[in-house]
N, C-alpha and C positions, 0 to 999 in steps of 0.2 A: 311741780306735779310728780308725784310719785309713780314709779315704771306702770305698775301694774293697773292706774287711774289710767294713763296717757294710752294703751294700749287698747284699753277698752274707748277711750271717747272720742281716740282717733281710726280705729279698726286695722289697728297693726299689728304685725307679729315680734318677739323680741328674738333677735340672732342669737344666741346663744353661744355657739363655737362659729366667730364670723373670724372671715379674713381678706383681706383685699381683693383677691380673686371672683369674689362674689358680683356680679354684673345682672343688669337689667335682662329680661327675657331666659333667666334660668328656671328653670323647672325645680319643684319642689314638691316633696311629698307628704300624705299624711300619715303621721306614724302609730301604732298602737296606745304609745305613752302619752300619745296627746302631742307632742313635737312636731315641727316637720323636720322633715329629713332631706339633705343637697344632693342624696345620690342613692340608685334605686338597682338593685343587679339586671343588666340589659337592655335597661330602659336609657336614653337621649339625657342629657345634663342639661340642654338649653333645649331652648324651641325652634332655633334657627337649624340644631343640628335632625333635630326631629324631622323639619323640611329636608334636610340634604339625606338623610337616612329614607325619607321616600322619594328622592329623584325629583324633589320639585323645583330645588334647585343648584348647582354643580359648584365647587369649591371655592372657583372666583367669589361667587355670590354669597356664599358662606363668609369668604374672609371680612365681605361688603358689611354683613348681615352683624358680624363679631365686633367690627370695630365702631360697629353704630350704636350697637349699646355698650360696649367699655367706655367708650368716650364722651357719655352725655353727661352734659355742662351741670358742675354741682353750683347751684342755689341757695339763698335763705331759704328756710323751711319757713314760712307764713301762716302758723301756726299761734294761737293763742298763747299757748306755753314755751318760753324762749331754754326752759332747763329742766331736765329729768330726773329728779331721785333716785336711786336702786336702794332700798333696802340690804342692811349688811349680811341679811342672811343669804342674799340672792347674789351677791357679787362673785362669791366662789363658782356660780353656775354658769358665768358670762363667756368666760372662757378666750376672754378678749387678750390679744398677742402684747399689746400693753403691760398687762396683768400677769400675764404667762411669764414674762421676764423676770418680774420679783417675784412673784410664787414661790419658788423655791427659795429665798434668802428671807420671806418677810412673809407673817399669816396673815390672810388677809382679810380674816374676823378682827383683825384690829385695826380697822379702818374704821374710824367713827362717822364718816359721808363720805359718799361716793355722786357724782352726778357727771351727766352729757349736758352739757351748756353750747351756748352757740348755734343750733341746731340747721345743720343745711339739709337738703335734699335732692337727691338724682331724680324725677320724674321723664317717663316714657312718652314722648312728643308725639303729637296726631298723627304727622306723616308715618313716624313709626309704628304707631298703633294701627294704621288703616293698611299698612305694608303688611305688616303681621297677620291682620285678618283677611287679606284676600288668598293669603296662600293657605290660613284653614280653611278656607270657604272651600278652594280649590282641593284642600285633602278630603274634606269630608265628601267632596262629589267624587271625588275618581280612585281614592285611596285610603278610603272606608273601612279598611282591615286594619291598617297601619296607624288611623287616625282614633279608631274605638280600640284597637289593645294596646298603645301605647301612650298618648297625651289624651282622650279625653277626659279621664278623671283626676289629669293632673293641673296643682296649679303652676301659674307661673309671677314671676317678681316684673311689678311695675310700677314700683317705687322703691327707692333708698333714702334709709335716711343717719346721718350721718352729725356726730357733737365732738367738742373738744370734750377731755376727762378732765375731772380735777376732782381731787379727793383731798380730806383731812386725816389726819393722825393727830393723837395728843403730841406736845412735846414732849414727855419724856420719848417718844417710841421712833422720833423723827430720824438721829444720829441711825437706827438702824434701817430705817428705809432710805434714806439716801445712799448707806452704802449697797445695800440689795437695787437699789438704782444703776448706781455705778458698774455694778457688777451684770446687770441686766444691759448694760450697754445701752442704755434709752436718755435721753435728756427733757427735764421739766421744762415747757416754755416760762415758765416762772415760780417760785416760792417765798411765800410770804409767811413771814412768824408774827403770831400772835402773842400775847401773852401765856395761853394754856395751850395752844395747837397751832400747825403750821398747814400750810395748806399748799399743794401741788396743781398746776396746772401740765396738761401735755397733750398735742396736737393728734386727731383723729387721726392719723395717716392713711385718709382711704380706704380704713376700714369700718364698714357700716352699722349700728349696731339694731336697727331696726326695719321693717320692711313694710310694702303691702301689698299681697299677693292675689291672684285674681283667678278662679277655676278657669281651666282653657274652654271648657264646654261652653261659659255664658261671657267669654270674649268678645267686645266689641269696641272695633278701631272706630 
């Protein structure tokens, strides 16, 4: 399935500039250009910090709150489509730390397929989701100021979703992306030569390249 089918028939967003650090319960904005955006001047990065920015709850509970959505268990994505297409015009916009490596030794308009195959997913567990909503429940009653000029018109991420990369090159263009590899310090899980093209495989490393995000206003745990 092509990025921009899958995005629309699953109601995703596509990452764009992702990178590991990206975690469940982050706040995310919407941008002019149509984008969203990880970071907002003044405003809370996650939703957990947003509670501890109104006193709901104290640092302990924050580190509780941090380490329960870094650490939720990735998944098969059970999904009808097990692999993603990106169109070659769209691959320069991914901005995927993958990609970032050979970028500068290799163009990356000469990739003839690009795809996320394998597809897993991080999803945001009940207990978590009903955790999450008792303490907006409790901001919107007691911290009303803090709760309408800061996260109510934001959204936040409560799904990840996550593929291995594997792209083609012709053969003639392969000799120079394996050294742009090399020189990237990154290793293919495998490469397979074709007759006219060769094809790379290499492992998501934790970095997401899609999401699905939910307005904090119509949150429900």
């Amino acid at each position: 399935m092509e990025i921009r089918k899958f995005r629309s028939s699953y109601g995703l967003e596509l990452i764009t500039a992702s990178h590991a650090g990206i975690t469940l319960g982050d706040l995310v904005w919407d941008s002019l250009s149509g984008k969203v955006e990880f970071s907002h001047p003044g405003m809370p990065n996650t939703i957990y910090s947003a509670f501890l920015d109104a006193a709901l709850i104290d640092e302990e509970e924050f580190g509780i709150f941090q380490q329960e959505c870094s650490e939720s268990e990735l998944t098969d994505a059970f999904l009808a489509e097990r692999n993603v297409d990106v169109r070659s015009e769209l691959i320069a916009e991914l901005k995927h730390p993958s990609l970032g490596k050979i970028e500068g030794n290799f163009k990356l308009d000469s990739i003839s397929k690009f795809t996320f195959g394998d597809l897993q997913v991080k999803l945001m567990d009940d207990l978590l989701r009903v955790k999450i909503d008792r303490y907006l429940e409790e901001m919107k009653a007691n911290k009303w100021k803090e709760y309408d000029g800061r996260i109510r018109r934001v959204n936040m991420i409560t799904e990840l979703y996550y593929g291995s990369i594997r792209l083609v090159v012709e053969k003639s263009l392969s000799s120079n992306l394996d050294a742009a590899i090399e020189k990237g310090g990154i290793t293919a899980l495998t490469r397979t030569e074709g007759s006219r093209s060769v094809e790379y495989a290499f492992a998501h490393e934790n970095v997401p390249f899609a999401m699905r995000i939910e307005k904090v206003r119509r949150f429900n745990g």
